[in-house]
C-alpha positions in Angstrom: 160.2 -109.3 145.5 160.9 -105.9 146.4 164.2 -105.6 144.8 162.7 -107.7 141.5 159.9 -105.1 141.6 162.0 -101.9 140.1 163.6 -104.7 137.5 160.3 -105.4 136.2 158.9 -102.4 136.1 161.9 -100.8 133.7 162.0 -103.6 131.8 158.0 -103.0 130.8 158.4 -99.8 130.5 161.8 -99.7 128.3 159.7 -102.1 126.4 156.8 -99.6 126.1 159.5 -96.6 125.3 160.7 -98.7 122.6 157.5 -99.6 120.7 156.7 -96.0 120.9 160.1 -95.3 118.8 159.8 -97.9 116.5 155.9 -96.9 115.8 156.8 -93.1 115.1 159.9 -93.6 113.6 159.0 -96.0 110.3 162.3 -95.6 108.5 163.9 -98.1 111.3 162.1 -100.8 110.1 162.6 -103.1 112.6 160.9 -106.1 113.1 159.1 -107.0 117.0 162.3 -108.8 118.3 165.2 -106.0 118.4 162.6 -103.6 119.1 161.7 -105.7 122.4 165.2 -106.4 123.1 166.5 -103.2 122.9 164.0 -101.6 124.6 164.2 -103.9 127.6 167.7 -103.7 128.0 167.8 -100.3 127.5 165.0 -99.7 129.9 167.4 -101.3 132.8 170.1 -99.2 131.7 168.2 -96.2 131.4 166.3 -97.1 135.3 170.4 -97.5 136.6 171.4 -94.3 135.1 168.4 -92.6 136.7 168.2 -94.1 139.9 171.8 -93.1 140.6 171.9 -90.1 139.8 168.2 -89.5 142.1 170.6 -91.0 144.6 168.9 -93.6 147.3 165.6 -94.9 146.6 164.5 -95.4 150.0 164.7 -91.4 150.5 162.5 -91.2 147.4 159.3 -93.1 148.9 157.7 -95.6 147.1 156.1 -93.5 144.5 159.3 -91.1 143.7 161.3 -94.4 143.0 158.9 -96.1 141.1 158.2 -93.0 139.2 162.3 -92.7 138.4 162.0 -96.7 137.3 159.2 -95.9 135.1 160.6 -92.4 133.1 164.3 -94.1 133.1 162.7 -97.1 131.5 160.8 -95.7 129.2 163.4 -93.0 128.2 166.4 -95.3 128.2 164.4 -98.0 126.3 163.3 -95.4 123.7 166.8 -94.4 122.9 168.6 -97.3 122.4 165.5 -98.5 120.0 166.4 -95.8 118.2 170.2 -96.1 118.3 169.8 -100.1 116.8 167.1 -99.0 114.4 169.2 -95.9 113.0 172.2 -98.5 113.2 170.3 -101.4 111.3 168.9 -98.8 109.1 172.8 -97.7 108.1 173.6 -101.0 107.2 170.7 -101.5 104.8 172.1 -99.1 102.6 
């Protein structure tokens, strides 16, 4: 569970991070699904990126890595929401 834990936790909050795009951004009509989807998968992207670059989580306590999970979630999720809502929005036109 403790490995599973950091998973989850970008996952929600990419998730999160993408609904806040698609919400402030209403030109990117997207509907719920690629929203959720992008934003969950770039949440674990964005928690990866993070995490390595913070280096080891176990030097960052519990709080510092679940804090890097949560802003590299939310951040990674946001901008690939808006990368496949600018994208879908392109190929409207």
């Amino acid at each position: 569970m403790e490995s599973l834990l950091p998973i989850i936790v970008q996952v929600v909050t990419g998730i999160i991070g993408g609904q806040a795009v698609g919400a402030a951004f209403k030109q990117a009509a997207m509907t719920q699904l690629p929203k959720i989807l992008s934003g969950a998968i770039g949440g674990v992207a964005g928690g990866q990126i993070l995490g390595s670059l913070l280096g080891d989580p176990a030097t960052a306590g519990a709080l510092g890595g679940m804090l890097g999970d949560a802003v590299g979630g939310a951040g990674g999720g946001a901008i690939l929401t808006a990368i496949v809502g600018a994208v879908m929005g392109a190929m409207k036109k």
